[in-house]
TIPA-970526 format. One record per residue (C-alpha): residue in one letter; x, y, z. Coordinates in steps of 0.1 Angstrom, whole numbers, plus 5000, padded with zeros to 4 digits. Example, Ala and Ser with C-alpha at 12.3 -4.5 7.8 and 13.67 -1.06 7.14 Angstrom:
BEGIN
A512349555078S513749895071
This chain:
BEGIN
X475450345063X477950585056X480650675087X481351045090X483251025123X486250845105X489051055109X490451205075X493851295066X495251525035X496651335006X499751605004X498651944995X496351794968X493251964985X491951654987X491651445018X490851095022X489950835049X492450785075X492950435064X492750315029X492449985017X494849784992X492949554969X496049354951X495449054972X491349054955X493548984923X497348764927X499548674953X497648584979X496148234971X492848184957X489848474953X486048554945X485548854924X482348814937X483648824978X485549104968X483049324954X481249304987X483949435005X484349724984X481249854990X481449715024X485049965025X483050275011X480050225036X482550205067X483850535052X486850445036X487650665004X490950574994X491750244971X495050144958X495249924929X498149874898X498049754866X500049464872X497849304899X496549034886X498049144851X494949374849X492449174864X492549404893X491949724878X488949544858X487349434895X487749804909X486149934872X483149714883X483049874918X483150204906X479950204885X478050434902X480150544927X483050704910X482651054927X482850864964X486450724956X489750864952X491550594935X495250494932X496850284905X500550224894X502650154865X506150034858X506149664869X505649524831X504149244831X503448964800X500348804787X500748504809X502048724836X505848664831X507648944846X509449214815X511449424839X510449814848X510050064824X509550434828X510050574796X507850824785X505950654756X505450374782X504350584806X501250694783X500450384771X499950244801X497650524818X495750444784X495650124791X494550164829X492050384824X490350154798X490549884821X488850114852X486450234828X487050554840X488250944826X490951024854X492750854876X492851004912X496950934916X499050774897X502050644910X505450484893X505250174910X509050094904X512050314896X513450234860X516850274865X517750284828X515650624822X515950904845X513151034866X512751374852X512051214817X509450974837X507751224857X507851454829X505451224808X503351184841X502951554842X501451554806X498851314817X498051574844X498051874819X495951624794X493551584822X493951204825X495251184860X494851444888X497851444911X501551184912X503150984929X506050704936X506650414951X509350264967X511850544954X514950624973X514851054988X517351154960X515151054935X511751234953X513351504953X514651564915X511051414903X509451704928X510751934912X509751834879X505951854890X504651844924X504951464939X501651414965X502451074976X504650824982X504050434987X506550225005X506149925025X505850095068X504949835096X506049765130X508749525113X509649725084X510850005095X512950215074X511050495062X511750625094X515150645085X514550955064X511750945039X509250985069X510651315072X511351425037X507851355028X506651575056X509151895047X508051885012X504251845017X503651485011X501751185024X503250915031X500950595023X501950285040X501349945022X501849605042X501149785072X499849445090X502949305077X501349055041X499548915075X502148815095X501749065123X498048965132X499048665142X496948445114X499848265099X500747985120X502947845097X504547895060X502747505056X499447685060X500047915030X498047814997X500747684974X500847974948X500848224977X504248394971X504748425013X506048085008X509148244992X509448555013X512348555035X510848665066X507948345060X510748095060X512447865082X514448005115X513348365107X509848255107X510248105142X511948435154X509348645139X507048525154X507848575192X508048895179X504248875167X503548695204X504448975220X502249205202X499548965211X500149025247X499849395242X496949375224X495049135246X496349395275X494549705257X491349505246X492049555208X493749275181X497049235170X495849405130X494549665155X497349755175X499849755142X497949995125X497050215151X500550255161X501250365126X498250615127X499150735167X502550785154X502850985121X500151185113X501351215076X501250855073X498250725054X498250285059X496450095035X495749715048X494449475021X491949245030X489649055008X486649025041X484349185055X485149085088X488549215089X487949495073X485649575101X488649505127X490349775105X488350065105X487750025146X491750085149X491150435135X489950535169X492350405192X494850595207X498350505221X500350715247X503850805242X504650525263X502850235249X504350315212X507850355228X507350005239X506049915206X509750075191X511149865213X509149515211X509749595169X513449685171X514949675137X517749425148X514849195160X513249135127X514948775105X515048835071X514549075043X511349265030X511549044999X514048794981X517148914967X515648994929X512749214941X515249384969X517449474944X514849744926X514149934956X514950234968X516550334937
C-alpha cells in the first residue's frame, strides 16, 4: 500500500515535489557485480508502494540497459514517478568509455535516444551527467532548454559541476537540480554548493549517500567484492585506507546501535536532519534494504548527535579519494 506519511521535499522551484528520499537504480544495471532484471523490477514497485517517487537513472548505466529496465517499470505507472536520467558520459557499443560530450547536436540525440529507450514522451529532469570541458555550458544548456521548449523534458539539471559553472548555465534557463556525490565521508558540497543551491532555488540531490556501501557496514573486505565490481579499484576500497575507513564506519555502528537504528539508517538520516534542501538517493537492488531506507525518513537527530556525527566524519579522517585519478580529473569542472 501506498505511504502518504513520507515526508516530501520540493525539487527546486519546479512545483513539483517528490519523496524525501529517492532511489538510484544504476547498480540494477553495471558496476556493482551481478543483477536480476527480474529482482530489480520488484523493488521498483516495492520503491513506489513505500512512497518513493523519485528515480534516477542515465543513459550510460549499463550502456542503456538501465533506462530499458526503468521503461518496463513504468508501464502503467508513468504518472506516479518523476524520473531522472543523464547524458554526457559517452559510452561505446561494448561499453568502452568515448569521453564527455555536451555539444548541442549531442545533446538532442541523446534525449532522443533516452526517451526511446524509457518508452516514454518527457523526461521528468534531465541532467548533464558530466561537464564537457571542450564546449561551454551556455551552448550545452542552451540545447537542453530546447528540449524543454520542444516539450521533451520538463525541468534541468547537472551533475557534478563546479558553482561557476551553475551559475552561467542558470542563467541560461532555470537549473532545478544538482547531483553530486554527499555522505558522511564525502563531504564537500558543504564547502559551497550546499549553499549556492539553496540561494538560487535549487535541490540538492545526493547520490552515494551510504557511501557505494561502505558506510553500512556490509563490506568487510575489498576480497568480498564480486570481481567486476569497480569498488575493487576505488581508492577509499583499497588497502591501508580501507583499514582506516573502516574504524571510521565502526564508529557509526556504535551510534547506531546506541539510537536503535542501522548504520544505512543513521547516514541518511543525518543528511536529511541536516539540510533540508538535500534530496539523497540510496541505490539498492532489495527489498529489504530498501525497507531499512524509507524507515530513516522518520528519524530525527538533535543538534548534538549530528555535531558528533561532523566530528566522527571529519574530512581529514577519510583515506583516499572519491574516485581514481582519471574519473577525479572531470569533476567539478
Amino acid at each position: 500500500m501506498d505511504h502518504p506519511s513520507l515526508d516530501h521535499r520540493p525539487l527546486g522551484r519546479s512545483g513539483v515535489t517528490v519523496s524525501a528520499i529517492g532511489l538510484g537504480c544504476m547498480g540494477m544495471s553495471e558496476f556493482y557485480g551481478p543483477s536480476d532484471d527480474n529482482q530489480s523490477l520488484e523493488t521498483l514497485a516495492a520503491a513506489l508502494d513505500l512512497g518513493i517517487t523519485f528515480f534516477d537513472t542515465a543513459d550510460m548505466y549499463g550502456v542503456g540497459a538501465n533506462e530499458r529496465l526503468l521503461g518496463r517499470f513504468l508501464k502503467g505507472r508513468r504518472d506516479r514517478v518523476v524520473l531522472a536520467t543523464k547524458f554526457g558520459n559517452v559510452r561505446g557499443p561494448k561499453g568502452e568509455r568515448l569521453g564527455v560530450c555536451g555539444t548541442p547536436d549531442y545533446v538532442k540525440s541523446a534525449c532522443d535516444a533516452s526517451l526511446d529507450r524509457l518508452g516514454i514522451d518527457t523526461i521528468d529532469l534531465y541532467y548533464q551527467h558530466r561537464v564537457d570541458p571542450n564546449t561551454p555550458i551556455e551552448e550545452t544548456v542552451g540545447a537542453m532548454k530546447a528540449l524543454v521548449e520542444a516539450g521533451k523534458v520538463r525541468f534541468l539539471g547537472l551533475s557534478e559541476c563546479s558553482v561557476e559553472t551553475l551559475r552561467r548555465a542558470h542563467k541560461v534557463h532555470p537549473i532545478t537540480a544538482v547531483q553530486t556525490e554527499y555522505s558522511l565521508w564525502s563531504r564537500e558540497p558543504e564547502q559551497e554548493m550546499l549553499e549556492v543551491c539553496r540561494e538560487l532555488g535549487i535541490a540538492f540531490v545526493a547520490y552515494s549517500p551510504l557511501g557505494r556501501s561502505f558506510l553500512t557496514g556490509a563490506v568487510s573486505s575489498p576480497d568480498a567484492l564480486a570481481s567486476d565490481d569497480f569498488r575493487r579499484a576505488n581508492p577509499r576500497f583499497s588497502g591501508e585506507a580501507f583499514a582506516q575507513n573502516h574504524k571510521l564506519v565502526e564508529a557509526l555502528a556504535d551510534f547506531a546501535t546506541a539510537k536503535g537504528a542501522t548504520n544505512a539508517q543513521i547516514a541518511l538520516a543525518w543528511i536529511l536532519n541536516k539540510q533540508e534542501h538535500v534530496i539523497p538517493i540510496p541505490g539498492t537492488r532489495r527489498i529489504k534494504y530498501l525497507t531499512e531506507n524509507v524507515a530513516a525518513t522518520f528519524i530525527r537527530l538533535t543538534p548534538a548527535e549530528l555535531a558528533t556525527l561532523d566530528g566522527l566524519f571529519a574530512p581529514a579522517a577519510v583515506a583516499g579519494t572519491r574516485y581514481a585519478a582519471p574519473a577525479m580529473a572531470g569533476l567539478g569542472l
